[in-house]
N, CA and C of each residue as an Amber inpcrd file, in Angstrom:
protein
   192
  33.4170000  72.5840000  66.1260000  32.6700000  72.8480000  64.9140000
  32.9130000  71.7650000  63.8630000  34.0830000  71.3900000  64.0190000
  34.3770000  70.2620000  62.7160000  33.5770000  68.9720000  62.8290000
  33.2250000  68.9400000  64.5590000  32.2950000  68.0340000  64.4620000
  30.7430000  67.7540000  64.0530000  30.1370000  69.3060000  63.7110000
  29.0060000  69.3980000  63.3460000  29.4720000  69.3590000  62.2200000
  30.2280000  69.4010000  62.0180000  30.0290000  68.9260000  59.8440000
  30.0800000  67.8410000  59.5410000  31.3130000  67.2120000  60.5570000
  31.3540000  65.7400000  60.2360000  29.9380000  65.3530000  60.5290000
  28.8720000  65.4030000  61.1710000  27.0740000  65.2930000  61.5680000
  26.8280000  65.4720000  60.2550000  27.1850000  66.9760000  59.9630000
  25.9110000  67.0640000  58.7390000  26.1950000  66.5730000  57.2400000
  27.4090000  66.3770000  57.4250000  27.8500000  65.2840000  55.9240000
  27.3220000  63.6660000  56.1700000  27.6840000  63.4090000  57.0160000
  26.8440000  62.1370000  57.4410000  25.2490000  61.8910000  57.5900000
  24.0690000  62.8750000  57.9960000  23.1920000  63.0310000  57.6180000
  22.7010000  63.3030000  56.0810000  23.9290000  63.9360000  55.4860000
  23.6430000  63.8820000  53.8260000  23.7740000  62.9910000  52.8720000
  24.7320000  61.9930000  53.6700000  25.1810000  60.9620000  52.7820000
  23.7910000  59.7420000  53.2780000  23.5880000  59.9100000  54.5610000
  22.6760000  58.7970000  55.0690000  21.2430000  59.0250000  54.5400000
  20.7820000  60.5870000  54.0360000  19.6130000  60.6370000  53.4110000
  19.6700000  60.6840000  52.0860000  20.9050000  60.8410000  51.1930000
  21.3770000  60.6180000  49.8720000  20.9790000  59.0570000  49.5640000
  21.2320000  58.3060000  50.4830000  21.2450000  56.5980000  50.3000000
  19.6270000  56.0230000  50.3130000  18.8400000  57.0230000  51.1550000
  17.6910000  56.5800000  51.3530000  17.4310000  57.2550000  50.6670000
  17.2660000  58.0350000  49.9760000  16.6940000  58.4140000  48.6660000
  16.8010000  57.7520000  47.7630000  18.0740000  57.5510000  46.9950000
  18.4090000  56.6020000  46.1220000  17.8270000  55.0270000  46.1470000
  17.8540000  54.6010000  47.3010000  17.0340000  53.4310000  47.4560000
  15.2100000  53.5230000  47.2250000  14.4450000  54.6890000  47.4980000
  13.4810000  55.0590000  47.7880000  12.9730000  55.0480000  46.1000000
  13.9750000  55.9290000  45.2130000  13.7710000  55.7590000  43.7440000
  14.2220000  54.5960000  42.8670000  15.0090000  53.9410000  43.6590000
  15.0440000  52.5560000  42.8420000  13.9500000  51.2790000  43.0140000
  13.2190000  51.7150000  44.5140000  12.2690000  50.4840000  44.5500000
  11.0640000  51.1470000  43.9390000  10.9360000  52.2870000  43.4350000
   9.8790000  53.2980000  42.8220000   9.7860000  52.7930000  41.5580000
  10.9580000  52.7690000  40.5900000  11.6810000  52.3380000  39.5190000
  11.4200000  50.7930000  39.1090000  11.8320000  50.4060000  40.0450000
  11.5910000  48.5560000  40.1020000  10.1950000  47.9550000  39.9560000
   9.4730000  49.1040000  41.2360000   8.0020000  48.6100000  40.9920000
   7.0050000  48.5940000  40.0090000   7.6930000  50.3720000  39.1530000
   7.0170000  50.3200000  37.8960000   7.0720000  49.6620000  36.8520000
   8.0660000  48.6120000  36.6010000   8.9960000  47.9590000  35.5500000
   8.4050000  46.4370000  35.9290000   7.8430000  46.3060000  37.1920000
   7.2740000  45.0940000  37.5110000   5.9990000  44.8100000  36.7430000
   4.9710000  45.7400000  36.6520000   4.0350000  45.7000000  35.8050000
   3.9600000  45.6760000  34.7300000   4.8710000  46.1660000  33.9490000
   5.0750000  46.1470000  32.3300000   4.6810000  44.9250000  31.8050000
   4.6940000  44.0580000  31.9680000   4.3190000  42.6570000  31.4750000
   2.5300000  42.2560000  31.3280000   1.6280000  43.2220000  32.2140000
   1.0190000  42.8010000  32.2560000  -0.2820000  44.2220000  31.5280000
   0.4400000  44.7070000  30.7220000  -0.3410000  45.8060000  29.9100000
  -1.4000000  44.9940000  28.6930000  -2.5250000  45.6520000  28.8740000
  -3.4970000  44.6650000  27.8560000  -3.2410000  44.5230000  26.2490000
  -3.2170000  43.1110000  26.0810000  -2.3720000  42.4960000  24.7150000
  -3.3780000  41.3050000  24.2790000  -2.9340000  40.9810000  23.3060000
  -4.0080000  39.8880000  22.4610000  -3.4610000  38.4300000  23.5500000
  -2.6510000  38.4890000  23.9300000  -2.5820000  37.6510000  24.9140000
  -2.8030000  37.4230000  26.6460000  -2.9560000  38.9050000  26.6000000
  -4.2290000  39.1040000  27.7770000  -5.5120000  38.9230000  27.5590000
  -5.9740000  39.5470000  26.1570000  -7.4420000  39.1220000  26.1250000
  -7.6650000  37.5470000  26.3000000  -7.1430000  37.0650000  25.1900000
  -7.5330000  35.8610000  25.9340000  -7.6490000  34.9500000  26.2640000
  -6.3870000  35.2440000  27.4780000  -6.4850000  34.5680000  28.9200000
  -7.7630000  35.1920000  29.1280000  -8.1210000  36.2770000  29.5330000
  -9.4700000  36.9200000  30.1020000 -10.5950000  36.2010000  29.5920000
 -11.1190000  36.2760000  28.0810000 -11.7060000  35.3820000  27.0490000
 -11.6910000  33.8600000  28.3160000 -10.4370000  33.3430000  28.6660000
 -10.9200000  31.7410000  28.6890000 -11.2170000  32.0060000  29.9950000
 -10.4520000  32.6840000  31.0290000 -10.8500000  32.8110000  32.2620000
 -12.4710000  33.1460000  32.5930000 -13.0530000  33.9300000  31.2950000
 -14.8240000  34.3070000  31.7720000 -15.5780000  32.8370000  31.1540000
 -14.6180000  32.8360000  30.2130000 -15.7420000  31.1520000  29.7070000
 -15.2910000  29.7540000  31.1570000 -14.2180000  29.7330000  31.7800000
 -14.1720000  28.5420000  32.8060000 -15.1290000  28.7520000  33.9100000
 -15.3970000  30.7480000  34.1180000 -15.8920000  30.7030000  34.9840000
 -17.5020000  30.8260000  35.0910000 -17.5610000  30.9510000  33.4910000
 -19.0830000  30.9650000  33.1830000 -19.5320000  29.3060000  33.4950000
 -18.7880000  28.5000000  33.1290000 -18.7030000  26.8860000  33.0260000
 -19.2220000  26.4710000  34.4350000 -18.0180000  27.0200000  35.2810000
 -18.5880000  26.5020000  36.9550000 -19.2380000  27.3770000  37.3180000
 -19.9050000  28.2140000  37.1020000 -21.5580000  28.9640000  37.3470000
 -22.3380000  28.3880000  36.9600000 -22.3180000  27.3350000  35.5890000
 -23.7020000  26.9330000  35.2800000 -23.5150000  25.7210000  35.9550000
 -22.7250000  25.1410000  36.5500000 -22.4230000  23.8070000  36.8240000
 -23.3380000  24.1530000  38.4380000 -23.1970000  24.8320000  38.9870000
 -23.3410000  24.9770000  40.0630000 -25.1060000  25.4850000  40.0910000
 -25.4340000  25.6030000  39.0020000 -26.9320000  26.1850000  38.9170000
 -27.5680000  27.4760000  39.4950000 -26.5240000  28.6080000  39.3180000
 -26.5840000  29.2470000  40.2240000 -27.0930000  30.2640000  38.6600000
 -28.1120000  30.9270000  39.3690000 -28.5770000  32.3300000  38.1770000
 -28.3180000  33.4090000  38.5460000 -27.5810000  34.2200000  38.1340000
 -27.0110000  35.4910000  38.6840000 -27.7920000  37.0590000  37.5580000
């Protein structure tokens, strides 16, 4: 019997770890985006990014 505990403490500790890992890359990923929430310095980039790309649309003569 002592050996099914020693099992099931070891299954607890081994799914304790993958959990913990599971909420830290959860954690990490959300904290990755923060930077890119819309700001006067997102607009505009956006602003120049639609005017470069308005630029090589007309360059290209293309009418959309």
């Amino acid at each position: 019997m002592a050996e099914e505990q020693e099992k099931d403490n070891t299954f607890k500790y081994v799914g304790g770890i993958i959990a913990l890992a599971i909420i830290g890359v959860l954690i990490l990923k959300g904290r990755e985006t923060e930077h890119l929430q819309v700001g006067a310095s997102t607009e505009s980039t956006q602003a120049a990014f639609e005017a470069a790309d308005a630029k090589r649309i007309a360059g290209k003569n293309v009418f959309e």
